[in-house]
C-alpha beads as a LAMMPS data file, in Angstrom:
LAMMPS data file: protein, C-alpha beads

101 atoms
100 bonds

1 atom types
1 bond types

-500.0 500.0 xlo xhi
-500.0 500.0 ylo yhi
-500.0 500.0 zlo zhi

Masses

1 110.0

Atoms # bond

1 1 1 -421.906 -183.551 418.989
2 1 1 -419.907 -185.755 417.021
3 1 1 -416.811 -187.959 418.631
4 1 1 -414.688 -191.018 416.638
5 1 1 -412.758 -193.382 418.888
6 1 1 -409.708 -194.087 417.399
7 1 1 -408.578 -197.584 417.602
8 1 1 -406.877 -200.364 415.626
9 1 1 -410.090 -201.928 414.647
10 1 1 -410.550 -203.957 417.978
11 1 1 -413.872 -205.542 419.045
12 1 1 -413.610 -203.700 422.744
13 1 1 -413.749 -200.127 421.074
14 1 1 -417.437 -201.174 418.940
15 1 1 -418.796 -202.577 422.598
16 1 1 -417.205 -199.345 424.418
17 1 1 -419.343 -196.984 421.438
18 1 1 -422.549 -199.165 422.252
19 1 1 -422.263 -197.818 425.982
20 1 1 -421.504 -194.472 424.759
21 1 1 -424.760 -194.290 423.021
22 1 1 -426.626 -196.122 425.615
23 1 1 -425.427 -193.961 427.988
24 1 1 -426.361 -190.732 425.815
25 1 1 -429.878 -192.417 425.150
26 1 1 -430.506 -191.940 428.566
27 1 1 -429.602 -189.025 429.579
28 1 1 -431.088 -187.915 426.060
29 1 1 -427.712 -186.452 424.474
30 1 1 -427.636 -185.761 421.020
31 1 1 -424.299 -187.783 419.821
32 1 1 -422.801 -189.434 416.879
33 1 1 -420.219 -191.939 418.114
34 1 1 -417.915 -194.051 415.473
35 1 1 -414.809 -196.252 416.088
36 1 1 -412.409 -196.097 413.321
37 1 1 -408.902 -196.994 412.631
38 1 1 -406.503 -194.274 412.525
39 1 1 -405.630 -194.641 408.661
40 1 1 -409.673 -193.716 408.203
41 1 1 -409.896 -190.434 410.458
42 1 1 -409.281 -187.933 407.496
43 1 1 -412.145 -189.476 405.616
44 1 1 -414.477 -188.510 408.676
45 1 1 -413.888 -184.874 409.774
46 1 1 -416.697 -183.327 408.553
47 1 1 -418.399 -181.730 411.716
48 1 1 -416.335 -183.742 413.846
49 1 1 -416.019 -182.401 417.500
50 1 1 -414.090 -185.245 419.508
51 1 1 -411.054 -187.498 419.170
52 1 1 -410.414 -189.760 421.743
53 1 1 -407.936 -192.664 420.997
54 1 1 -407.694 -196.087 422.926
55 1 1 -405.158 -196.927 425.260
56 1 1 -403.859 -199.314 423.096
57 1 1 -403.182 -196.934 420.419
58 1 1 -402.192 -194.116 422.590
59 1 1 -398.983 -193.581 420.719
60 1 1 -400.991 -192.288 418.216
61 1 1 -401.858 -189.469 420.017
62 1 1 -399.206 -187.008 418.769
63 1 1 -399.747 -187.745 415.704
64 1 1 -403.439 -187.214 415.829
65 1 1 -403.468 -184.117 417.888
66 1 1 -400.873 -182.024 415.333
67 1 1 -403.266 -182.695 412.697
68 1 1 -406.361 -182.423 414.349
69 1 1 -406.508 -179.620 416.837
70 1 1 -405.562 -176.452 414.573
71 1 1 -408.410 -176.878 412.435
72 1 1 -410.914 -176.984 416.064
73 1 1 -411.325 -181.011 416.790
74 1 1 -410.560 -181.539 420.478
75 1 1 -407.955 -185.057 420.648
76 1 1 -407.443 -186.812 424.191
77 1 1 -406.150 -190.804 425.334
78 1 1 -409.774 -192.430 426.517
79 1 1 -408.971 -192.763 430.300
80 1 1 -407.320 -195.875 430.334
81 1 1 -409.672 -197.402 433.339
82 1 1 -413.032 -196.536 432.223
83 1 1 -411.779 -198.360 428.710
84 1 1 -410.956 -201.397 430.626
85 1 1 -414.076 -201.440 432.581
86 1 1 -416.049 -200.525 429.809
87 1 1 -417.735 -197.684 431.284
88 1 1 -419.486 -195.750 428.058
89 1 1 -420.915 -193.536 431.249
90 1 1 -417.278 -192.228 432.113
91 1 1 -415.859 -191.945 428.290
92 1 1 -418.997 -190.013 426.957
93 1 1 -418.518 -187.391 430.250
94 1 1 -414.748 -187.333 428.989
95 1 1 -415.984 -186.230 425.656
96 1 1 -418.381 -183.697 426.313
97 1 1 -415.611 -182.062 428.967
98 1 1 -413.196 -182.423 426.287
99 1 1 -415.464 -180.201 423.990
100 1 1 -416.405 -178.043 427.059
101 1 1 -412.872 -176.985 427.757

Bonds

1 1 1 2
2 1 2 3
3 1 3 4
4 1 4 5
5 1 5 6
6 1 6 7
7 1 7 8
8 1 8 9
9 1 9 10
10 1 10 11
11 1 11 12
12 1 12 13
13 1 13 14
14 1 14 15
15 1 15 16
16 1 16 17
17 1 17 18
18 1 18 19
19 1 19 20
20 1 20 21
21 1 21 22
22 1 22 23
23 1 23 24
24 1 24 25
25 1 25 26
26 1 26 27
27 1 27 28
28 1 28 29
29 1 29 30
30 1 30 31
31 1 31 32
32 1 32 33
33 1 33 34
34 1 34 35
35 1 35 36
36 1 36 37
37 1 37 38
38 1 38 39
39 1 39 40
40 1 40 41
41 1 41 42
42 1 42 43
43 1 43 44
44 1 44 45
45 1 45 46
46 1 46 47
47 1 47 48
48 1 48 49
49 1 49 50
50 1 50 51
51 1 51 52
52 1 52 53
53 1 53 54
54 1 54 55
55 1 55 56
56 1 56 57
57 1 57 58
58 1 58 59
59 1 59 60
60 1 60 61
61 1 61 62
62 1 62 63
63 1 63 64
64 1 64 65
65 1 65 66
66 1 66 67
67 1 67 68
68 1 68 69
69 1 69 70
70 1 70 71
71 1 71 72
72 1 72 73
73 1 73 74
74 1 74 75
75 1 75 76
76 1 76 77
77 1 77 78
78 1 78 79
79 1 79 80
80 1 80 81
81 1 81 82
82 1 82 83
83 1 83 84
84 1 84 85
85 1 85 86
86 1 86 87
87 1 87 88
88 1 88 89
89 1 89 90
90 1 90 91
91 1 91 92
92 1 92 93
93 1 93 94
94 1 94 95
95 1 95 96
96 1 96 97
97 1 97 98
98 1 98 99
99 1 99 100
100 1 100 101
């Protein structure tokens, strides 16, 4: 499974990708996890399963969805709480019920 967490090239969404794949260590998930600004997506869709933008950047998400979801790539807002906690646990379930539904 592959998921990019869109951002504006903030510190907070590299830590939050670190507890993604701690998180999916554990639990022994196969994952790629990336932050990248939104300007960079379209360089990284290859195999791409998951979009899930920051908070801060959530007026992307429009945007991001009308391009992203016809060709199959599942696009949500990371749960704005879990972000602020930094809770990789909670975004990483988020992701993999994203690509479940």
């Amino acid at each position: 499974m592959k998921i990019i967490l869109v951002c504006s090239a903030g510190m907070s969404t590299s830590m939050l990708v670190n507890k993604m794949k701690e998180s999916a260590k554990e639990r022994d998930i196969s994952v790629e996890i990336d932050a990248l600004a939104e300007s960079q997506l379209k360089d990284h869709l290859d195999n791409l399963d998951v979009v899930l933008i920051g908070p801060q950047v959530r007026f992307l998400e429009k945007k991001v969805r009308t391009s992203l979801e016809p060709k199959g790539i599942k696009v949500d807002v990371i749960d704005q709480m879990a972000y602020g906690l930094m809770q990789g646990d909670k975004v990483l379930d988020q992701a993999i019920n994203l690509k479940n539904e």
